[in-house]
Backbone as CSV, one residue per row, in Angstrom:
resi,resn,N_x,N_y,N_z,CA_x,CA_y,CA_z,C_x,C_y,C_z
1,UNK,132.828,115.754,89.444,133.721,116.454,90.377,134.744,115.487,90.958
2,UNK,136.148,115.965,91.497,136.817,114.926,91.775,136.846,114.708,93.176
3,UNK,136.145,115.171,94.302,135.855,114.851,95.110,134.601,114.152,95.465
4,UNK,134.174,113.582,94.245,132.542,112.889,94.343,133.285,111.824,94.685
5,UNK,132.543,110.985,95.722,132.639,109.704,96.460,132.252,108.147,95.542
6,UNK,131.688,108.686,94.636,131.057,107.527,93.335,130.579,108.640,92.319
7,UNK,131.747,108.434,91.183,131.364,109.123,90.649,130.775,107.985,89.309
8,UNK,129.232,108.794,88.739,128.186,108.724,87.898,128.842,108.656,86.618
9,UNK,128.979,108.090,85.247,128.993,108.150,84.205,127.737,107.759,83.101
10,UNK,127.291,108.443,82.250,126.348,107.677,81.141,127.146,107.534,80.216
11,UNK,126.646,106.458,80.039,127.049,106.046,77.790,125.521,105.965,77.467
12,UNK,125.328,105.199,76.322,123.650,106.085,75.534,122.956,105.117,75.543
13,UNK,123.483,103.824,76.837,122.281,102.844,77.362,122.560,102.824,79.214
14,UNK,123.583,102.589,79.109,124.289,102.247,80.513,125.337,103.059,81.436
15,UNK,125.319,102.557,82.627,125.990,103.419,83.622,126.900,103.002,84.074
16,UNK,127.931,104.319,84.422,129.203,103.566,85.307,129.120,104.049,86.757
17,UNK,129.093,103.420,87.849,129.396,103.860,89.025,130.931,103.892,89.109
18,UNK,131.826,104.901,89.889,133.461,104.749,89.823,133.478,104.744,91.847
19,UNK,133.637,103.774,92.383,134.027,104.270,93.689,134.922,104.358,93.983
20,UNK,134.887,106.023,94.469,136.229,107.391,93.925,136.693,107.447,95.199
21,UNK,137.444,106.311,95.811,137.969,106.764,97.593,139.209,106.389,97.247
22,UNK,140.465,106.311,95.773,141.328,105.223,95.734,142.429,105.520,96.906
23,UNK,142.700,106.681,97.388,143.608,106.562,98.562,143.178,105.592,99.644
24,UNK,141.840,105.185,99.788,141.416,104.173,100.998,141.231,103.053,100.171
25,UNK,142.173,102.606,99.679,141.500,101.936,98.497,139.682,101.507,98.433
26,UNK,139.530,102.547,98.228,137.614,102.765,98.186,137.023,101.734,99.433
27,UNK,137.502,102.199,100.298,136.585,101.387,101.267,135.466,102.081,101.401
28,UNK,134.137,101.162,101.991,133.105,102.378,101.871,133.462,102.522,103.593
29,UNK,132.531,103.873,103.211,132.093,104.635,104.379,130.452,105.030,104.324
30,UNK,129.513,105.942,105.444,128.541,105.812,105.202,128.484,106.772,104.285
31,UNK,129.286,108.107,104.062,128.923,109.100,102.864,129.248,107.931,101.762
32,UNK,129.837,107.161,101.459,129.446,106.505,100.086,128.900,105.976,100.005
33,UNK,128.015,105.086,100.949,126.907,104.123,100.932,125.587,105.047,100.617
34,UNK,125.645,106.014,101.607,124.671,106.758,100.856,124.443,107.474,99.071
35,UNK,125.700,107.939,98.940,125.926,108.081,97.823,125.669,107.223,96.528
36,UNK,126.001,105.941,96.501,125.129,104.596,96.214,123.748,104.564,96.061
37,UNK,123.875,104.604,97.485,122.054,104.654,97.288,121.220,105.264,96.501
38,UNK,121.611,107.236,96.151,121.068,107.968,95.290,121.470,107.634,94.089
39,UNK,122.348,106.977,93.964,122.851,106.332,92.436,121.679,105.390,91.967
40,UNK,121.526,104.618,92.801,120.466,103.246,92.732,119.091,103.381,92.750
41,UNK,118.971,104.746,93.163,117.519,105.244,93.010,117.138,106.373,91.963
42,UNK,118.263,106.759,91.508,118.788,107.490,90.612,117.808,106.426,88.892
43,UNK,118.612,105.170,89.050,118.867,104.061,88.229,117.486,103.465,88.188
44,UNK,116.116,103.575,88.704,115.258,102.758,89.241,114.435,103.780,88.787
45,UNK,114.643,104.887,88.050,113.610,105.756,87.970,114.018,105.836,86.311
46,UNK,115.080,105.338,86.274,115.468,105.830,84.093,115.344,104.474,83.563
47,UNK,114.386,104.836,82.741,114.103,103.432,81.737,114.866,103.530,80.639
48,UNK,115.893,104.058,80.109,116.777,104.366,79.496,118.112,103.469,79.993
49,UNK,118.457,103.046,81.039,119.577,102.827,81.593,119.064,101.204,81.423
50,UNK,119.896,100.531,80.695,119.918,99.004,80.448,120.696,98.267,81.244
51,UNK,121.730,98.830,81.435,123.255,97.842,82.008,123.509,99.330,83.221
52,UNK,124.145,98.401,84.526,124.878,98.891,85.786,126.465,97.891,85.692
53,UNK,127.489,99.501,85.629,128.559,98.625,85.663,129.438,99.158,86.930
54,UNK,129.674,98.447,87.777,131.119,99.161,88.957,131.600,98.895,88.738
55,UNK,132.391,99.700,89.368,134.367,99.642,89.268,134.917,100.239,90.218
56,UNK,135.755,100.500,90.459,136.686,101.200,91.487,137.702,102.337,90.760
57,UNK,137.677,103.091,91.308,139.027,104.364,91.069,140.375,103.962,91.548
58,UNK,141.420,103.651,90.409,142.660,103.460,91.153,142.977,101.981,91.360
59,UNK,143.344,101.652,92.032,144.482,100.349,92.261,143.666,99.003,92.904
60,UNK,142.168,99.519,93.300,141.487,98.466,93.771,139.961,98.726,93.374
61,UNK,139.654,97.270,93.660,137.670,97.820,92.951,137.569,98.689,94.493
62,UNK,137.455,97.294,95.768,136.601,98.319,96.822,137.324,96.872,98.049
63,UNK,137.731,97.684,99.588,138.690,96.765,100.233,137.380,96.634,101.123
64,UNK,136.379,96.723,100.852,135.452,96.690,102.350,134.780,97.558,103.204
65,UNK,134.210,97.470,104.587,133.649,98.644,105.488,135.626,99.247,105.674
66,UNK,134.972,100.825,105.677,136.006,101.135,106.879,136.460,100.904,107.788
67,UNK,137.003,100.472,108.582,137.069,100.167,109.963,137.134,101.191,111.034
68,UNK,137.676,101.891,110.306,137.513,103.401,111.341,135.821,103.602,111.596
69,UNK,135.272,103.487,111.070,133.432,103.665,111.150,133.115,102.587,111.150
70,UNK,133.405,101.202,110.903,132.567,99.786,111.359,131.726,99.662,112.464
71,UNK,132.504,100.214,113.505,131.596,100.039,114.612,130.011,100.304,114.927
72,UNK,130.009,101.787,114.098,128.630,102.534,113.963,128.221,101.959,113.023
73,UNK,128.552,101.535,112.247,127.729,101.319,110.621,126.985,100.002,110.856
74,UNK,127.648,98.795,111.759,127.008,97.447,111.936,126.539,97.498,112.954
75,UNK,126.344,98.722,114.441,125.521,98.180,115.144,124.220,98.165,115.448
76,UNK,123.398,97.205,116.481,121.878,97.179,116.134,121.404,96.090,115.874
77,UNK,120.267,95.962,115.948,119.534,94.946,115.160,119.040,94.595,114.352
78,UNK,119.324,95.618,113.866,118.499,95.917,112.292,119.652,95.431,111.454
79,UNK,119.203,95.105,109.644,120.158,95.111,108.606,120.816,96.031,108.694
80,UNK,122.080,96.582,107.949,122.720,97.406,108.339,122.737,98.231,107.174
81,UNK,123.147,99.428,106.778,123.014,100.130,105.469,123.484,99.197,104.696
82,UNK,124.779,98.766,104.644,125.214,97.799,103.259,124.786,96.573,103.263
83,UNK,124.017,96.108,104.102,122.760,94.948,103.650,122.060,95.264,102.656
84,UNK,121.307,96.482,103.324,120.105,97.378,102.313,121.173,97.329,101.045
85,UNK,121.830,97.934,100.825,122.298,98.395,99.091,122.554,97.358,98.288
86,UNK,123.447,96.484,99.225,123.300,95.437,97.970,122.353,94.203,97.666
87,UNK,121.142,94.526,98.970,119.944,93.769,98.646,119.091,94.652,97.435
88,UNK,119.492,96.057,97.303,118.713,96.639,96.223,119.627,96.696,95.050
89,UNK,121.034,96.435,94.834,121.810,96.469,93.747,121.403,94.640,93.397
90,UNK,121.080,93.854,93.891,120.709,92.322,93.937,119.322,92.600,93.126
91,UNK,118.112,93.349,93.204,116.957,93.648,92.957,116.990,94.104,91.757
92,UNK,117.636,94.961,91.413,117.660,95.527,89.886,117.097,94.732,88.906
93,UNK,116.096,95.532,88.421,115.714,94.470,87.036,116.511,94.569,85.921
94,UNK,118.021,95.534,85.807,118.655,95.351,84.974,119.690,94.457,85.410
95,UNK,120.370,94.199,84.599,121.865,93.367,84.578,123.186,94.150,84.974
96,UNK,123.836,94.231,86.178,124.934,94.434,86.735,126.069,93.921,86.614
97,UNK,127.753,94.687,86.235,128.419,93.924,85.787,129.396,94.793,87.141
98,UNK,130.487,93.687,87.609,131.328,94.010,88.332,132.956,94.230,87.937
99,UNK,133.719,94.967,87.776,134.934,94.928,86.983,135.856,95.248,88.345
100,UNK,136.791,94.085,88.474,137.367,94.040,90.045,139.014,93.774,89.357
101,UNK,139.376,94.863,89.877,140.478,95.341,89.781,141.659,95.638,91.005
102,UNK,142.363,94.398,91.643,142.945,94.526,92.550,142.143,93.964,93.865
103,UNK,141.780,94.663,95.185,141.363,94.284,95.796,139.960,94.457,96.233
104,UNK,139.320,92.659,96.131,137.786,93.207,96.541,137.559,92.074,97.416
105,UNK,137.521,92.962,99.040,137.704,92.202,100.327,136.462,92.334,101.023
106,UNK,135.837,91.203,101.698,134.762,91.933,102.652,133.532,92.419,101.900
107,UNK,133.217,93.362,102.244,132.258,94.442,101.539,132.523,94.539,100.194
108,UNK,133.867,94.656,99.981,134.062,94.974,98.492,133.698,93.667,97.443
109,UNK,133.754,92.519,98.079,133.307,91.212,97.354,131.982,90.912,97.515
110,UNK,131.718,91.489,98.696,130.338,91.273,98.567,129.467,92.038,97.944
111,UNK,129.803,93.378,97.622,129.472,93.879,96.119,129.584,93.304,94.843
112,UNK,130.617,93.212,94.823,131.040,92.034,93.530,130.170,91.183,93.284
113,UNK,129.969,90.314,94.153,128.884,89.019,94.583,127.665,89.167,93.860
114,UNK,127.562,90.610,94.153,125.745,90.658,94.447,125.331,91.121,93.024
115,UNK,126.462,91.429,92.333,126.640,92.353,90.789,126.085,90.879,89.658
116,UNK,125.187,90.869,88.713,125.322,89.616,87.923,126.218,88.735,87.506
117,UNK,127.247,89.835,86.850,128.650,89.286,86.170,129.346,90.091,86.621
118,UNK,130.782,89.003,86.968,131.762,89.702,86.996,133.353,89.372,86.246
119,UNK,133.864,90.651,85.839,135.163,90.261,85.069,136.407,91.287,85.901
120,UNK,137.605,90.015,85.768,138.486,90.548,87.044,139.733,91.052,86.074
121,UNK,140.440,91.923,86.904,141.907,91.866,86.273,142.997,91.117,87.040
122,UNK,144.276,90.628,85.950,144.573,89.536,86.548,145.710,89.534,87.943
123,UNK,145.480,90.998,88.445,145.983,91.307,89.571,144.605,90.857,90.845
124,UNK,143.551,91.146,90.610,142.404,90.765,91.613,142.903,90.228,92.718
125,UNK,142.264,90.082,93.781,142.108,89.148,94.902,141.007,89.607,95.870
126,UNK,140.510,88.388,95.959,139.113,88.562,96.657,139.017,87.613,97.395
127,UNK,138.074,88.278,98.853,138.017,87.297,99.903,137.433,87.609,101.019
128,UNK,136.956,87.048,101.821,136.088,87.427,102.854,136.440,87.380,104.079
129,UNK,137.400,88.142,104.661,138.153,88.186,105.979,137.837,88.564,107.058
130,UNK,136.332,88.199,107.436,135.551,89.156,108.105,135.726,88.228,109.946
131,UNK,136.861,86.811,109.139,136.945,85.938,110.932,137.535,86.706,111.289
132,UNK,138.736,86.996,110.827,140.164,88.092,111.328,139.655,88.819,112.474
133,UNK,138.242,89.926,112.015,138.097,91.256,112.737,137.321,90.613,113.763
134,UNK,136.514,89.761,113.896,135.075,89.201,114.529,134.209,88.936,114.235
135,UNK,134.187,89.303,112.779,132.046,89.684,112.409,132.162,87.956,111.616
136,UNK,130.485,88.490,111.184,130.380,87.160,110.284,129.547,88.312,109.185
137,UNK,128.995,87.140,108.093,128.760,87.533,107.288,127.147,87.687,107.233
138,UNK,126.459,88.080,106.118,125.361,88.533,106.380,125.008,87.403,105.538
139,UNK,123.198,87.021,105.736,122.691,85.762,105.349,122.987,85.955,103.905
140,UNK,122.200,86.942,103.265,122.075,87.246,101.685,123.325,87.129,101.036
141,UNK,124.503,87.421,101.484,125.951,87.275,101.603,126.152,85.531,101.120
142,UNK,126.212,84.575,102.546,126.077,83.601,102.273,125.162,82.658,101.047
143,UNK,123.977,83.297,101.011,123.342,82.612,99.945,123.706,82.670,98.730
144,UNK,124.342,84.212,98.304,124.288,84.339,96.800,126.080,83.408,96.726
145,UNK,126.689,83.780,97.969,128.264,82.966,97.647,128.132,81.330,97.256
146,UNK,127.224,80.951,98.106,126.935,79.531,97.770,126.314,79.093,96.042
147,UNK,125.259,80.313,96.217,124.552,80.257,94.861,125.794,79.776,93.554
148,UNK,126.892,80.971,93.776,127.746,80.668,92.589,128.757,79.769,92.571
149,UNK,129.736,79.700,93.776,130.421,78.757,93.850,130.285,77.639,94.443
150,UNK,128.761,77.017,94.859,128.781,75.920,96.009,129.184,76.282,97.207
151,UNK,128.877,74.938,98.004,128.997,74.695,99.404,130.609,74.752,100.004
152,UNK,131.276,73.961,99.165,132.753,73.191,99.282,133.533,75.176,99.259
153,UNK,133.350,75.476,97.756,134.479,76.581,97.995,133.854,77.907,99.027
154,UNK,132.461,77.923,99.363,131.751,78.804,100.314,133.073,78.329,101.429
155,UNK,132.765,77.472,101.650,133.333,77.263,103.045,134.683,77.091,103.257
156,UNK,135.648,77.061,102.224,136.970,77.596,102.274,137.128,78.987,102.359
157,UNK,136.287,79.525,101.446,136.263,81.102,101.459,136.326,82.056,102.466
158,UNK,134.966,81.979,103.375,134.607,81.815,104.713,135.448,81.965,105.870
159,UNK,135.886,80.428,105.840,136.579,79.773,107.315,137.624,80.056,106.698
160,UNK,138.581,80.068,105.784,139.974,80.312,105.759,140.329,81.978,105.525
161,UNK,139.317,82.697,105.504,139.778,83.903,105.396,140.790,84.115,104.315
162,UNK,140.944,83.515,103.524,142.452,83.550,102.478,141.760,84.680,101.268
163,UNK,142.871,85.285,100.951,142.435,86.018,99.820,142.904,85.183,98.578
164,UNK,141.721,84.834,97.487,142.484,84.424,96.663,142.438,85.588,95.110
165,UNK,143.476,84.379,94.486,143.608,85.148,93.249,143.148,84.815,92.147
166,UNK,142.775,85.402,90.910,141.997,85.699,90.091,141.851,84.466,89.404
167,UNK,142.925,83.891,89.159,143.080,82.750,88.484,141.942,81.459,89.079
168,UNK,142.377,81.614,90.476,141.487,80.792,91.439,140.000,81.358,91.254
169,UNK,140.180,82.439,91.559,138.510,82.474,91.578,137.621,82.434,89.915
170,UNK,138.043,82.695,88.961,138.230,82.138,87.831,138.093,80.468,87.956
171,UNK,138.282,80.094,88.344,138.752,78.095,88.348,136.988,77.859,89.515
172,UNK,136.723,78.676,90.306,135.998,78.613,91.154,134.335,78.626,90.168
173,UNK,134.139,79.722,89.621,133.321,80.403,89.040,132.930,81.556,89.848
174,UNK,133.676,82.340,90.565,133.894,83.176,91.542,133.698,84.446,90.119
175,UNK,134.482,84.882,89.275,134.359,85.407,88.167,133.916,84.675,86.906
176,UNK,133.677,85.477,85.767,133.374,85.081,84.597,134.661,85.224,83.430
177,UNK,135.296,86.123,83.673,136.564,86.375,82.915,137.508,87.031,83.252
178,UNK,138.719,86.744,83.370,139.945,87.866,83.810,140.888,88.348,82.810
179,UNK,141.059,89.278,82.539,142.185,89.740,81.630,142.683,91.102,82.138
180,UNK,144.407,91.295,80.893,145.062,91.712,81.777,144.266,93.514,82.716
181,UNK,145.291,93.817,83.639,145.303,95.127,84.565,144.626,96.083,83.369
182,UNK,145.575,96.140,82.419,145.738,97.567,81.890,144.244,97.030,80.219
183,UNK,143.758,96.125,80.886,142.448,95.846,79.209,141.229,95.695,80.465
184,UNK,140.848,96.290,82.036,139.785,95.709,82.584,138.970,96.626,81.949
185,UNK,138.845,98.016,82.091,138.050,99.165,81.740,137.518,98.749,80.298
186,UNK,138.176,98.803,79.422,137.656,98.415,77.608,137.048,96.881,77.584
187,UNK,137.811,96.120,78.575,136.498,95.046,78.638,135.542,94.735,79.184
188,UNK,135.492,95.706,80.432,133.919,95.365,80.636,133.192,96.531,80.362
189,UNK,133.148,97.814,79.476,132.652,98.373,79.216,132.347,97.733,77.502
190,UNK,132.831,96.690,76.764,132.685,95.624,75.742,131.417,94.416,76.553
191,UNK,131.404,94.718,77.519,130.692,93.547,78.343,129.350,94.390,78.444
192,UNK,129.240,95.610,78.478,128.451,96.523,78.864,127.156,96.400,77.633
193,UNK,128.372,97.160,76.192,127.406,97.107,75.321,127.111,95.952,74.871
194,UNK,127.781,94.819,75.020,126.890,93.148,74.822,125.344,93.536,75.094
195,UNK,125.483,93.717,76.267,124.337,93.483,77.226,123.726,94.435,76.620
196,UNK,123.785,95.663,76.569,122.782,96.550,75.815,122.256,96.437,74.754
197,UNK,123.279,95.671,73.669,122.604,95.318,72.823,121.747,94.580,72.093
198,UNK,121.676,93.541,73.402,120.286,92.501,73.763,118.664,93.484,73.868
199,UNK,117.474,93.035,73.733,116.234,93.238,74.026,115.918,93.640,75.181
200,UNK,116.459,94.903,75.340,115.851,95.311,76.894,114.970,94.082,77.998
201,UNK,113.829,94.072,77.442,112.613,93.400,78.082,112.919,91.659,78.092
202,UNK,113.968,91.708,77.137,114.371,89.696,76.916,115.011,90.138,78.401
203,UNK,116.326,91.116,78.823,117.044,91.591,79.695,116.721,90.828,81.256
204,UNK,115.252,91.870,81.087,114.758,92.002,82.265,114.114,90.947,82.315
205,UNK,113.743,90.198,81.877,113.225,88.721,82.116,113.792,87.521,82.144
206,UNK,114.764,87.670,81.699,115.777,86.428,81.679,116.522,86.662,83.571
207,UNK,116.640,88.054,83.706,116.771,87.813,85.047,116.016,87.290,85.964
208,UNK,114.576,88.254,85.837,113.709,87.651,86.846,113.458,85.595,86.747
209,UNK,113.419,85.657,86.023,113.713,83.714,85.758,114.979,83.337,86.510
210,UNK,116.042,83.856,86.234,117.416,83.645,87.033,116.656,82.988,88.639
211,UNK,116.164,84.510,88.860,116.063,84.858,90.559,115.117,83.905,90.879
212,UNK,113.695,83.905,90.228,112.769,82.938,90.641,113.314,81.659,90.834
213,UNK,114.446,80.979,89.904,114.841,79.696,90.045,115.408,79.317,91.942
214,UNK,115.698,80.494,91.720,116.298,80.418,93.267,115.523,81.042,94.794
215,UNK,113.878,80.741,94.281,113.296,81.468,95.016,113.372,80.842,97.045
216,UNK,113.384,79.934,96.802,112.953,79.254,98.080,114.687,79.260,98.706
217,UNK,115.920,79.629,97.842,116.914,79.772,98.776,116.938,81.935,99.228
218,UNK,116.355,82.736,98.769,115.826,83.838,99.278,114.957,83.282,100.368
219,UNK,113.994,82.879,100.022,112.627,82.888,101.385,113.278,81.764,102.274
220,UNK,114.439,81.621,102.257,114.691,80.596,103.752,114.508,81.022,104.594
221,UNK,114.033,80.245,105.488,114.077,80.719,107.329,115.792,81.234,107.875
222,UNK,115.168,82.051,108.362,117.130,82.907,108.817,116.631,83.450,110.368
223,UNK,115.523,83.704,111.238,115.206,84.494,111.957,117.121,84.420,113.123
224,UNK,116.789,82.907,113.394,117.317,82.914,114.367,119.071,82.742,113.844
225,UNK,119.599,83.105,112.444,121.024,83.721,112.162,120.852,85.048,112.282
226,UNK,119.806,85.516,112.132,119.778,87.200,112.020,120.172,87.818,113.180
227,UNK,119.659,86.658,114.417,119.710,86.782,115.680,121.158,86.737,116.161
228,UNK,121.935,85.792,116.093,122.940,85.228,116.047,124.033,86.244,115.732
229,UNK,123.704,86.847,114.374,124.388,88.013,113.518,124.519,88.777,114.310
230,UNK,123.095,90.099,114.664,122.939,90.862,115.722,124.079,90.666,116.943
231,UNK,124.490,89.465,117.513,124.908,89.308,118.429,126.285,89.781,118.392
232,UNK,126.783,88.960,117.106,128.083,88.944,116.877,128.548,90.660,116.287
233,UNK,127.496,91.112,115.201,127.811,92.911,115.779,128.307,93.354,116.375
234,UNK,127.248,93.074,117.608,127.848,93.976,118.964,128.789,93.301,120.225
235,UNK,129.343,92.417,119.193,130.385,91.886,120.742,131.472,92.900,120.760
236,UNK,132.132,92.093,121.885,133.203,92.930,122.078,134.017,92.420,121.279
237,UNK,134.622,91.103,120.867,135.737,90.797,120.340,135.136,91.683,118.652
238,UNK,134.315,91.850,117.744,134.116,92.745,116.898,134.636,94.156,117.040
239,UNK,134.638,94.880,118.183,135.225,95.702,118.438,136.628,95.713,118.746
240,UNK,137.130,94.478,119.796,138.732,94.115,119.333,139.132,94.136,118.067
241,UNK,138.282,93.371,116.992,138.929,93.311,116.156,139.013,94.375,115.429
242,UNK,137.925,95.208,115.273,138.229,96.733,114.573,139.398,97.625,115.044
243,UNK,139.478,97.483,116.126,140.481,98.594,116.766,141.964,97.600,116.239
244,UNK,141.838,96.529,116.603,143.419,95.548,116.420,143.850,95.869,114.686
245,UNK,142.476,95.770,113.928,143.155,96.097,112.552,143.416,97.958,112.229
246,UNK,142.904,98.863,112.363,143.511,99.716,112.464,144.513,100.000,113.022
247,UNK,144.647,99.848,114.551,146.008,99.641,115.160,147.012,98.871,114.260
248,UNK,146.909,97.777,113.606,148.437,96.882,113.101,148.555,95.902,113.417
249,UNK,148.056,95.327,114.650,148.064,94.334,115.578,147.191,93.029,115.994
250,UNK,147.867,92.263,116.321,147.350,90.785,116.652,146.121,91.086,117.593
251,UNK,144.794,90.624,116.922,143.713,90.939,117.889,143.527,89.924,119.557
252,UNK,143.128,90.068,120.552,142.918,89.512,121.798,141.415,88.783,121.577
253,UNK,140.877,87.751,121.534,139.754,86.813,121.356,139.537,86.306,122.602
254,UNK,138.458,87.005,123.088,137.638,86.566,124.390,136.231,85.902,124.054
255,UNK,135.513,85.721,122.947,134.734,84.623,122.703,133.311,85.268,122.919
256,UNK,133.246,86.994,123.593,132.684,87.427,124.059,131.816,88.796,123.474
């Protein structure tokens, strides 16, 4: 339907998620996070389905939370829905491929992130602009960014808020391959059946080895960032900054 929020595709191993918001350039909201979710649980029940591939509808993969709904969606103490999803799109015992097309900011990279592989088009730009509004980032966030690109470009990424471009993140190991706008779709759906046409069960084990290698940077101690996090949620300057970026405008930073 063309008002589905992510819309579902099969091929005769693997799946396409499409997140179908391109007038917002697919930012999520919670009807698509949820929507996700039944996708992902959808995916966790078919032993048929080898490969998970996203993408975006239109001119961008995915720009991030809404900001019009940020406020509700991150506050609390708890993880927040898009913790949960892409700690369970991270979980998959299949192989996830990300095809980022234009802009994948925020949320939208941190999907990307959390996807196994990813292949960009050579319009992309990705980046984590989350000082701008107030927030910070979420631990699992930080770990898997470090995981791929190190410490050094984590922390340009991060602290400079810069969006970069494909080429760069390419040079980074931020992606795995970029080619052009109009070849992303036929190549990573070429990326798709690679993967399918590997040994299911080699699949699923070559990941879990991946993940185990990196077990003790999962089980780190985080209590007291989680804490920290929580905080920064619910400040006020988070809320400056939501309202300042919808508004247009230079946000006011009270520290508070």
């Amino acid at each position: 339907m063309a008002d589905e929020l992510v819309r579902i595709t099969r091929r005769a191993n693997y799946a396409i998620f499409t997140l179908n918001r391109p007038e917002k350039r697919n930012s999520l909201n919670a009807p698509m996070i949820e929507a996700l979710e039944r996708g992902i649980t959808a995916l966790e029940r078919d032993r048929d389905v080898r490969v998970l591939l996203i993408r975006g509808e239109g001119r961008s993969f995915c720009s991030g939370i809404d900001l019009a709904e940020a406020a509700g969606m991150e506050s609390g103490n708890d993880p927040s829905p898009l913790e949960s999803l892409y700690r369970r799109i991270e979980q998959l015992p299949i192989p996830t491929i990300a095809a980022v097309r234009g802009a994948a900011i925020a949320g939208g990279l941190q999907l990307a992130i959390h996807c196994d592989l990813r292949i960009a088009s050579d319009d992309a730009r990705m980046g984590m602009t989350l000082g701008r509004i107030g927030l910070t980032v979420p631990f699992d966030f930080a770990r898997k960014l470090v995981e791929t690109v190190g410490a050094p470009n984590t922390n340009y990424i991060l602290l400079t808020a810069d969006l970069i471009d494909a080429r760069e993140a390419l040079r980074m190991g931020l992606v795995h391959r970029v080619v052009a706008n109009e070849e992303l779709d036929p190549a990573a759906e070429e990326m798709a059946e690679k993967l399918v046409a590997n040994a299911p069960l080699s699949m699923r084990s070559l990941k879990m080895i991946v993940r185990r290698c990196m077990r003790d940077a999962f089980d780190a101690e985080r209590e007291d960032i989680e804490a920290f996090s929580a905080k920064v949620r619910n400040s006020r300057d988070f809320k400056e900054g939501a309202r300042a970026f919808v508004e247009k405008r230079k946000p006011v930073w009270r520290g508070e």
